[in-house]
Every structure is written in structure tokens, then in C-alpha cells.
C-alpha positions as CSV (number, residue, x, y, z in Angstrom):
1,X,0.0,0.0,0.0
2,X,1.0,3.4,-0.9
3,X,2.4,6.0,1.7
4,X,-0.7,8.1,0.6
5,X,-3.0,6.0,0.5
6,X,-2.2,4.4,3.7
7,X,-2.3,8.1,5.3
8,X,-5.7,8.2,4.0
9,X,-7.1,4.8,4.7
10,X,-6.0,5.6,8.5
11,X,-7.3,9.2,8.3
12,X,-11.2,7.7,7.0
13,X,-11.1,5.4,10.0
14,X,-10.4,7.6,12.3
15,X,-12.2,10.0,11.6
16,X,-15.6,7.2,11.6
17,X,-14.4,6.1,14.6
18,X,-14.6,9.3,16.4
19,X,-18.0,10.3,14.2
20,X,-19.7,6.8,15.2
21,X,-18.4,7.0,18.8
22,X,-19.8,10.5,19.7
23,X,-23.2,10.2,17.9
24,X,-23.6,6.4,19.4
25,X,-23.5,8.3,22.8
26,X,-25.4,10.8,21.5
27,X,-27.9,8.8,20.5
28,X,-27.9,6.1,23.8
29,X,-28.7,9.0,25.3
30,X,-32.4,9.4,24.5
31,X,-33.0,5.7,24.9
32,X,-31.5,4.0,21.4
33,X,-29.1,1.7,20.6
34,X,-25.8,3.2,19.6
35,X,-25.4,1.5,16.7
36,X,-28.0,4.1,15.5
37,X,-25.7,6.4,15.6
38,X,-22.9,4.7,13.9
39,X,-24.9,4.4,10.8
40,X,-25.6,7.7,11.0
41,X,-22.4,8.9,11.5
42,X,-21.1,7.4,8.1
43,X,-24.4,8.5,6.6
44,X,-23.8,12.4,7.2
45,X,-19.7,11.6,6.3
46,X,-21.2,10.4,2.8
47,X,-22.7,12.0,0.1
48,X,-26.1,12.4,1.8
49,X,-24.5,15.4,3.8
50,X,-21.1,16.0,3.4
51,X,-20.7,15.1,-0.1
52,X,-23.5,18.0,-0.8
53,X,-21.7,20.5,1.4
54,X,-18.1,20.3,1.1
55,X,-17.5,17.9,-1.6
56,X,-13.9,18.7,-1.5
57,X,-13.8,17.7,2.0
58,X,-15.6,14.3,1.5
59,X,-13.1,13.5,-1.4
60,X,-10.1,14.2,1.4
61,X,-11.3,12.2,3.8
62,X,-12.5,9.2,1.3
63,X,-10.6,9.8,-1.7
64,X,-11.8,6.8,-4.8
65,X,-8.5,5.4,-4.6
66,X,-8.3,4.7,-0.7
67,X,-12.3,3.2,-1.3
68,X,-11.3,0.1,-2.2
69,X,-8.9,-0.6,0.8
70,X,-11.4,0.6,3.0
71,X,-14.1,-1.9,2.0
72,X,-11.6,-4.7,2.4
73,X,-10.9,-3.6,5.6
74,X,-14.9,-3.3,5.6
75,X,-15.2,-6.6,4.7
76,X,-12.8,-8.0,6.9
77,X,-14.4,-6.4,9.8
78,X,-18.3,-8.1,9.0
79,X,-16.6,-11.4,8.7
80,X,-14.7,-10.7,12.2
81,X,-18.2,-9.6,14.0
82,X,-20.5,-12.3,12.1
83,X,-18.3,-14.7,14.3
84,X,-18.6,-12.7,16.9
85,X,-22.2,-13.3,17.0
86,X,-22.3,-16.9,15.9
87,X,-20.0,-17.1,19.3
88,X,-23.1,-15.5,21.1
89,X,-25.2,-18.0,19.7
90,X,-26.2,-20.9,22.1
91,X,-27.9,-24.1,20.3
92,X,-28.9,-25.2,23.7
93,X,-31.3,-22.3,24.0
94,X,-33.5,-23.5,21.0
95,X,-33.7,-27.2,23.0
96,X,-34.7,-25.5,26.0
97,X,-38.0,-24.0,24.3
98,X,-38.1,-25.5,21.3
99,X,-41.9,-25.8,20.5
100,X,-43.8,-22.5,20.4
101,X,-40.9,-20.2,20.1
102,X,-39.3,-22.0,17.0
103,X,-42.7,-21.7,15.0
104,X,-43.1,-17.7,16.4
105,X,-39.9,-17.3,15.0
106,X,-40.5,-19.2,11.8
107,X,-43.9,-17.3,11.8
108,X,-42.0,-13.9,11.9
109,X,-39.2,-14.6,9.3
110,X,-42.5,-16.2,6.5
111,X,-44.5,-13.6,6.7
112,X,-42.4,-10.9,5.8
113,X,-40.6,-13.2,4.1
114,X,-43.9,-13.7,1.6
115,X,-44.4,-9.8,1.4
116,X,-40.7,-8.6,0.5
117,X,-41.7,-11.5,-2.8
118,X,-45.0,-9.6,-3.3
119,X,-43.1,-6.1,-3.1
120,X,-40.4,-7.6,-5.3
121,X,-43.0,-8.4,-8.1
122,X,-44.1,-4.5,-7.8
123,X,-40.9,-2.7,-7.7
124,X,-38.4,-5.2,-9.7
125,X,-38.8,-3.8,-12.8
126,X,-37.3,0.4,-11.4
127,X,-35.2,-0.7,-9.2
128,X,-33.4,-4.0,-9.7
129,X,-30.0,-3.9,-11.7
130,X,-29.8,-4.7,-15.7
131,X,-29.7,-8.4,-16.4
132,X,-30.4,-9.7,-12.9
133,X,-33.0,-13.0,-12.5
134,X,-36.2,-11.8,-10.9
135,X,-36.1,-14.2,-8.8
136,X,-32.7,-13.6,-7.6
137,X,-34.0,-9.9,-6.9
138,X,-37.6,-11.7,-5.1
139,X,-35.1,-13.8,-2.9
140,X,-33.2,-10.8,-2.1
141,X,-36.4,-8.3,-0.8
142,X,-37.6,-11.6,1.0
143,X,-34.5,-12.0,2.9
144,X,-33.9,-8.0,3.4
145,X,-37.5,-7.7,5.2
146,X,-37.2,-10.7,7.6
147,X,-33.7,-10.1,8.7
148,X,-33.9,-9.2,13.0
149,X,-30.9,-7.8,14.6
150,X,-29.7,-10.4,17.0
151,X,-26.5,-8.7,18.5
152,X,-29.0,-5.0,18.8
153,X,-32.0,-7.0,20.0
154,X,-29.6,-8.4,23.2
155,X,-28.3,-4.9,23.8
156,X,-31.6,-3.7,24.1
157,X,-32.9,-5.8,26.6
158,X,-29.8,-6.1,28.4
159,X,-30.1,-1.9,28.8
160,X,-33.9,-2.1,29.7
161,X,-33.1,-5.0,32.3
162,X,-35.7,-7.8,30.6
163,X,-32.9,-10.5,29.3
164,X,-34.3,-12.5,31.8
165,X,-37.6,-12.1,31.8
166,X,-40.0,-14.3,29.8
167,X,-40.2,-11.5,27.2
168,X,-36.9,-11.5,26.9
169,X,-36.1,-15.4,26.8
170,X,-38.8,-15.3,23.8
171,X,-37.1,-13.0,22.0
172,X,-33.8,-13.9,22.2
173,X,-34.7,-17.7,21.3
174,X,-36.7,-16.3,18.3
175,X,-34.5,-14.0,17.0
176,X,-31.4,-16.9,17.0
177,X,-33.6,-18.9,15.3
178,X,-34.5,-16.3,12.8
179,X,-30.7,-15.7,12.3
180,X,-30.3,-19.1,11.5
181,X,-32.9,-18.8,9.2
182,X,-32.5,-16.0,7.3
183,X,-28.5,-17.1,7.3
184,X,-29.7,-20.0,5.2
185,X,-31.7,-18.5,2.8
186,X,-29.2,-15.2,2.4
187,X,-26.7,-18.0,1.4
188,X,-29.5,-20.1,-1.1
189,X,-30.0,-16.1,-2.4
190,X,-26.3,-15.2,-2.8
191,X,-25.6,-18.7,-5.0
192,X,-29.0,-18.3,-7.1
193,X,-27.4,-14.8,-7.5
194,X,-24.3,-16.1,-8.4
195,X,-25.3,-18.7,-11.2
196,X,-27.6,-20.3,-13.2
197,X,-30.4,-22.6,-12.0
198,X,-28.3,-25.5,-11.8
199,X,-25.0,-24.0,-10.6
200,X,-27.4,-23.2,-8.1
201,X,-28.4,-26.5,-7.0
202,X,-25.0,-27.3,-6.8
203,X,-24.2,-24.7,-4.6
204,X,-27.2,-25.6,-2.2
205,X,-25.6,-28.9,-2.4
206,X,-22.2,-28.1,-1.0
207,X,-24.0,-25.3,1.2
208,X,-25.7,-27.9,2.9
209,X,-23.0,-30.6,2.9
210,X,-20.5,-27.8,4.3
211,X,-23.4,-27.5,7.3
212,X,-23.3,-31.2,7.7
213,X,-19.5,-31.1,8.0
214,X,-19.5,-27.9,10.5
215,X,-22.2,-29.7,12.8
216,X,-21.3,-33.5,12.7
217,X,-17.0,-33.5,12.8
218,X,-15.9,-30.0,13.2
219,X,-18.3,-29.3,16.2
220,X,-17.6,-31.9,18.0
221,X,-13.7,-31.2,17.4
222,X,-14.4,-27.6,18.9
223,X,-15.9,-29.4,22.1
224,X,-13.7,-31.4,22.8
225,X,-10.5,-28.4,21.8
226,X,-13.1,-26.0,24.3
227,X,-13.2,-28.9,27.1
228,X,-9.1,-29.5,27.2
229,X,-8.0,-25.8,26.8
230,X,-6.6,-24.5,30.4
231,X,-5.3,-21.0,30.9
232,X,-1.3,-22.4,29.7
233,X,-2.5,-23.8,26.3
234,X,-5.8,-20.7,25.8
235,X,-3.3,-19.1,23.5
236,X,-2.9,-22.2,21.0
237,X,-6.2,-22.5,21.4
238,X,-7.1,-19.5,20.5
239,X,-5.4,-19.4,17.6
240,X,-6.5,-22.6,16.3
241,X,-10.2,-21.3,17.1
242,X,-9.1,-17.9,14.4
243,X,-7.3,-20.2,12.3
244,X,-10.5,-22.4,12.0
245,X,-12.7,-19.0,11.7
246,X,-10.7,-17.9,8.9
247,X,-10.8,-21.4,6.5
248,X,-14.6,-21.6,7.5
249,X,-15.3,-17.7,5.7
250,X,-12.9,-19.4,2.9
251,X,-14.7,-22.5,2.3
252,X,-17.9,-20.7,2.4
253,X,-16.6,-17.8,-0.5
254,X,-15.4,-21.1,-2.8
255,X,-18.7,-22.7,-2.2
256,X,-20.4,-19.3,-3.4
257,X,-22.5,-19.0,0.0
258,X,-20.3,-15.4,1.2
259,X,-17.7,-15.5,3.8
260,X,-19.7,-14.2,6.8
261,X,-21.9,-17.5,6.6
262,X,-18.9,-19.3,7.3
263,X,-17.5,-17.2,9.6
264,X,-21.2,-16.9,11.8
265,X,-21.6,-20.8,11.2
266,X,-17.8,-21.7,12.6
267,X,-18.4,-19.2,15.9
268,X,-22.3,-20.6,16.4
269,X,-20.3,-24.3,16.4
270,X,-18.0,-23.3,19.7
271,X,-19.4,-23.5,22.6
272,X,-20.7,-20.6,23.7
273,X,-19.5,-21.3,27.5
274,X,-16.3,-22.0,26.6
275,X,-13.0,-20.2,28.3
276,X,-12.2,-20.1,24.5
277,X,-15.5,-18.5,23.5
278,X,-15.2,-15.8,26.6
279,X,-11.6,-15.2,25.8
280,X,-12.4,-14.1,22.2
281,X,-15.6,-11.9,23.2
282,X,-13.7,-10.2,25.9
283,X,-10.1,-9.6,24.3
284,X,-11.4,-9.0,20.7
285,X,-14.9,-8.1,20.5
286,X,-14.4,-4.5,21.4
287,X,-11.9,-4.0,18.3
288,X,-14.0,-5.7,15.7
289,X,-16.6,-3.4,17.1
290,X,-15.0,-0.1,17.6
291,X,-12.2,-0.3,15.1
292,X,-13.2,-2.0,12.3
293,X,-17.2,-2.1,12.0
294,X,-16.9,1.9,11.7
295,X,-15.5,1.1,8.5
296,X,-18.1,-0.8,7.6
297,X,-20.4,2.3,8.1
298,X,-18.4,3.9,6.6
299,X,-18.4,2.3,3.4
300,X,-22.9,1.7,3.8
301,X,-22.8,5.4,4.3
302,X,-20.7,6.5,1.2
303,X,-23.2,4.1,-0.6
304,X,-25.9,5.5,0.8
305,X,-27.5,8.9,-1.7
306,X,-31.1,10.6,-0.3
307,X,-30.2,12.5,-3.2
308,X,-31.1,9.5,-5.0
309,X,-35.1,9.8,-4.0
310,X,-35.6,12.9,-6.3
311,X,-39.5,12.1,-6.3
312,X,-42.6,11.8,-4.1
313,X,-43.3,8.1,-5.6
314,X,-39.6,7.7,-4.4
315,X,-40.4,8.2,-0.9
316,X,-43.9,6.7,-1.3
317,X,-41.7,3.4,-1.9
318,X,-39.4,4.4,0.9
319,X,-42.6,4.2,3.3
320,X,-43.9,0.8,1.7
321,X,-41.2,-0.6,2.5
322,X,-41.2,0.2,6.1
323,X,-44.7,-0.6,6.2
324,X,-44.5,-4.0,4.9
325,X,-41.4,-5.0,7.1
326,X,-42.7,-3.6,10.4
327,X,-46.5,-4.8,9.5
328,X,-44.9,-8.3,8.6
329,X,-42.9,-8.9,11.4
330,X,-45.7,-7.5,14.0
331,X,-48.5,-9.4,12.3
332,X,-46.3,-12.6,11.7
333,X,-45.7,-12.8,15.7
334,X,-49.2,-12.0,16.7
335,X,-50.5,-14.7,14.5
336,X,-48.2,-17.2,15.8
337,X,-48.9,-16.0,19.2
338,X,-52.5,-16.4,19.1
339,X,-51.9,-19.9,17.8
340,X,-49.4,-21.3,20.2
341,X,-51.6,-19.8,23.2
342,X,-49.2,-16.6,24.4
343,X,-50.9,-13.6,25.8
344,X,-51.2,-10.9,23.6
345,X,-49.8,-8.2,25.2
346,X,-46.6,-10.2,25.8
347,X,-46.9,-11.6,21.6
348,X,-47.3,-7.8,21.1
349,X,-44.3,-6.6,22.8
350,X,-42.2,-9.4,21.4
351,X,-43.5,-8.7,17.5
352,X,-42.4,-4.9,18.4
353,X,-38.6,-6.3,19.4
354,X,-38.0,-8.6,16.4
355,X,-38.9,-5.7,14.6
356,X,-35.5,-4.3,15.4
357,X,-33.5,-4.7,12.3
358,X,-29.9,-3.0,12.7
359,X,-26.5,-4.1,11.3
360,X,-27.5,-7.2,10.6
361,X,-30.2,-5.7,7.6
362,X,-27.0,-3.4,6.4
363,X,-25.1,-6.5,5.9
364,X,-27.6,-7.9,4.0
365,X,-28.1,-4.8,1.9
366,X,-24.1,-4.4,1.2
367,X,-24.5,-8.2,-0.4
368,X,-27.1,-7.8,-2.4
369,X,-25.4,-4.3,-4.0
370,X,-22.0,-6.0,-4.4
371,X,-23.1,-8.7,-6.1
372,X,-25.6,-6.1,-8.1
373,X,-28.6,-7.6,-7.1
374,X,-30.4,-4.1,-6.0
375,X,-30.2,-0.9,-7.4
376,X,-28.4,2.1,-5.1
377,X,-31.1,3.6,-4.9
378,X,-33.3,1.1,-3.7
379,X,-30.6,0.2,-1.2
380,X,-31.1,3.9,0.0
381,X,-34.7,2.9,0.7
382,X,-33.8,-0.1,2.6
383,X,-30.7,1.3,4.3
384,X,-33.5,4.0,5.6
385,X,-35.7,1.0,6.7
386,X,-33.2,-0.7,8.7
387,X,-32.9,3.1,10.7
388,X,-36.5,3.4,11.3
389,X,-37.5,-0.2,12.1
390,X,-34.0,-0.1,14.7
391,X,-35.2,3.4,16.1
392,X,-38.9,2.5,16.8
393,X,-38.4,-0.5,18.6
394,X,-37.7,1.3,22.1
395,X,-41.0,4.3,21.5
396,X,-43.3,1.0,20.5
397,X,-41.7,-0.8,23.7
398,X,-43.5,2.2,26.0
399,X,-46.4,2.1,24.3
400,X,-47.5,-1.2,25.2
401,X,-47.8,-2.6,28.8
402,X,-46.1,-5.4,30.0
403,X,-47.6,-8.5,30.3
404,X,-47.2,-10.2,33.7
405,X,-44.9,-13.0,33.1
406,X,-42.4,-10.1,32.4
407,X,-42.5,-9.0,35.7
């Protein structure tokens, strides 16, 4: 790398760093989750703000040829946290309460699931890319409106004191299962996006042969490395854990799947009691998620143009789309409430937390536009989405009473 460029690699994440930081507080400050403000942060450094205003300042800070870097380093950095969250991922959870939460779950990923294809069919032919498969695009929107924020979702609750409450339980057991879910079919959508029809049935061959393999040998493997690890050998073990983390994210990119499904599918496979699994989310968590995520705003925020919605039928889209998502996730839990027997107030409360969309909807969204799946301007709309779903969640929260198992 270049002297100059390297300057202003380092220059762009630090400057994001300090941007996301302060408006995260900002933000945490009236009651939402900081991650808020990290999006925002690389929103207003973008084109959305300070492109408009002082182009010559955005171009200093994130010159085109110091882009590139920066979305490796982007990349590196989603691959680093999907781990992070597969490690906060614990199987054991969906034995524990495996009945009515898995089909609530199931219930909130279909329904908006089934509505992001009904939206596709409107929308595809504006704002999909040339020469892309409709029902690449279909899979896509489906995926992009039933993702839920796993990693936000836990912050939230863990800040409003309910992790353990039976609202709390619910929703962190759905929303695992919903990762899982919409992990799967992200990884069906990028190898349909990839190839033809029957490179794609190859690819959901290996895809689910690669599961197979993670779940049956290489788990198993990670026990038993978890189990034997004391504090002299945590270090070898460590690094066999990264080592691991790294070929998984490898395999996964040949296969055609993207790396952060096999990064999030190696970290979901150690235990998630482990001294290994505690050692990595105490040492390194905080530098995948203050150093190098900001760059992955960064980059979502240069990509993100509201000058791109010129038009009211722009914006009339815009609120569609956060119609759909919010009215598919609340109405998808409520149905599946009311059929598994939970009280409505608490089936209520828990449609208005899966609701909560977050990073994990911006990594979808960077997927689908770097394998030119969706336009950039419809990725504006959704990027938009993810904000308002992620910022309601708390306001909805206060507007509906508790039920009494939560207290």
C-alpha cells in the first residue's frame, strides 16, 4: 500500500471512529441503541451530507482510490463480527424452548418473508440492476424484510433490564432462530445470485454438505478443543479457534455462499460457554466493534445517496417498504402467538422487538449491491428501513404494557 494512500485509509477510520463513537453516545442518550448512531455517522460523512456540502472535504477524507482498501478492511471487519455473533449463539437455547418459540420465529421470518416477494414483483422492474433474474431480486427483498438484529436486539434488553424475563427469553430464542434462518436463505439467495439454476443446485448442495460437515465433525472437534483448553494452552487454542474461523469464511466464499456465513456458522459451532468463547468476546470483540465495524459504516454510508429519491413516488416506496417489514414482522408474531396460546400483550411486545432490524439488515443490503442484485437507490430505501425499524423499537416498547410473566 502506498504512503498516501495508507495516510488516508487511516485518516477515514479515524475519523468514523470518532464520528460513530460520539453520535452512538449521543444517540444512547435518548434511549437507542448506539449503533444508530454509527450508521448515521457514516451517513452524514457520505454523500447524503457531506458530499452536498463540502465535496472537497468528502473526497479528502474518502478519496476513490483509498475506497477500495477501505471496503476490504470493511469486509474484513463483518466477517470478524459475524463470528462474533455466531459465538453469542447458544444451540442449547433453542432445546430449552423449542416448541412455540421456534414456529413464532418461523412465523416472523414467513410472513415478511412472503411480502418482501409480493413487493419484489411491484418494484423489480425500477429498481433492480440490468440483467439480474427476478427471482434472484424476489429472494433478495424476502431475505432483506425478515432479517432481525440479533446482536442489537440483546443490547436492548440487556439496557432495559428484561434479558431475563420471559419477554426477553422469547425474543432472544426467536430471534437466534430467525438468524439461522435467514442465514440460510441469504446463502441459497447469494448462490441463485451467483449462477444459473443448476450451478445453483449445486451450490445448495455443497451449502448444505458444508453445514453437515461444520455440525457433525468440526463441532464436535471444537468441544472437545473447548473442554481440554486450560489457561497455559488458551493461547494455541485461541489461535486454532481464528485459524479455523478464517478457513470456514474461505470454504464458504469457494462454495459461493459469502464468507460471513462461514465465519457466523464456525463461531455458532464453539461452545458458547467455553473459556475459548469468553476469551475471544472479551479480548477482541471490542476492536471488531470499535475499530473495524466503523469502517463498515463507513463504506454503507458513502453508498448511501437521499439525493437519489428525487421524487414523491420515491419516498412513497421508501414508506412501503417500512410498512411492509414492520406490519410483517408484528403481524407474523401475533398470528403465531395467538396460535401457540401466548398472551397478547406479551406476543405484542415481542412482534415490536423482532422488529429491530440493525447491522444485521446493512449486511444484507451491502450483499445484495456488491453482487448487483439491488439498485443504489433502492438500497437507499432499505438502508432508511433498517434506521426506522432499529429506532422505533424502544418508543413502541413504552407504548404497550407489560404483560405479567415479564414482571
Amino acid at each position: 500500500m502506498a504512503p498516501d494512500l495508507l495516510f488516508h485509509v487511516l485518516l477515514a477510520l479515524a475519523v468514523v471512529v470518532v464520528a460513530g463513537r460520539a453520535l452512538g453516545v449521543l444517540v444512547a442518550r435518548i434511549g437507542q441503541p448506539p449503533v444508530i448512531g454509527e450508521v448515521l455517522a457514516g451517513i452524514l460523512l457520505g454523500p447524503s451530507l457531506l458530499g452536498a456540502l463540502a465535496p472537497g472535504v468528502e473526497a479528502f477524507l474518502f478519496p476513490e482510490s483509498a475506497r477500495p482498501a477501505l471496503g476490504v478492511i470493511a469486509q474484513i471487519g463483518v466477517i470478524l463480527y459475524m463470528f462474533v455473533v455466531g459465538l453469542e449463539f447458544d444451540p442449547s437455547s433453542l432445546r430449552k424452548r423449542a416448541a412455540p418459540y421456534v414456529v413464532t420465529s418461523q412465523a416472523s421470518i414467513a410472513v415478511p418473508f412472503v411480502l418482501g416477494l409480493a413487493l419484489a414483483a411491484l418494484i423489480y422492474p425500477d429498481l433492480s440492476q440490468p440483467g439480474v433474474p427476478y427471482f434472484a431480486f424476489a429472494m433478495f427483498m424476502g431475505v432483506a424484510m425478515s432479517i432481525t438484529a440479533f446482536p442489537v436486539l440483546a443490547r436492548i434488553l440487556t439496557d432495559r433490564g428484561l434479558s431475563r424475563t420471559e419477554l426477553g427469553t422469547a425474543a432472544l430464542t426467536c430471534a437466534a432462530v430467525d438468524d439461522v434462518t435467514a442465514w440460510c436463505l441469504l446463502a441459497l439467495s447469494v448462490g441463485i445470485a451467483r449462477a444459473t439454476l443448476t450451478d445453483a443446485l449445486v451450490v445448495l448442495g455443497l451449502s448444505v454438505a458444508f453445514i453437515l460437515v461444520m455440525v457433525l465433525v468440526v463441532r464436535p472437534i471444537a468441544i472437545s478443543l473447548a473442554r481440554h483448553s486450560d489457561e497455559d494452552a488458551s493461547q494455541a487454542a485461541v489461535t486454532w479457534t481464528l485459524a479455523g474461523l478464517l478457513l470456514s469464511a474461505v470454504i464458504a466464499e469457494w462454495i459461493g455462499i459469502h464468507a460471513i456465513f462461514g465465519a457466523f456458522l464456525f463461531g455458532a459451532i464453539v461452545p458458547a460457554t467455553s473459556p475459548i468463547a469468553q476469551k475471544l468476546q472479551h479480548d477482541r470483540t471490542p476492536v471488531v466493534t470499535i475499530l473495524f465495524l466503523p469502517a463498515f459504516f463507513a463504506v454503507t454510508g458513502l453508498r448511501t445517496q437521499l439525493g437519489l429519491l428525487d421524487s414523491w413516488a420515491d419516498w412513497g416506496i421508501c414508506l412501503l417498504i417500512i410498512a411492509l417489514a414492520t406490519a410483517g414482522k408484528f403481524g407474523g408474531t401475533i398470528l403465531a402467538g395467538w396460535l401457540t396460546g401466548m398472551p397478547g400483550r406479551l406476543a405484542a411486545r415481542l412482534g415490536i422487538l423482532l422488529n429491530t432490524r440493525g447491522l444485521m439488515e446493512l449486511v444484507v443490503l451491502n450483499v445484495g449491491l456488491d453482487l448487483g442484485v439491488i439498485s443504489p437507490r433502492l438500497f437507499t430505501m432499505m438502508v432508511i428501513m433498517a434506521l426506522v425499524t432499529t429506532a422505533m423499537t424502544t418508543p413502541l416498547l413504552e407504548l404497550v404494557p407489560p404483560d405479567r410473566s415479564e414482571q
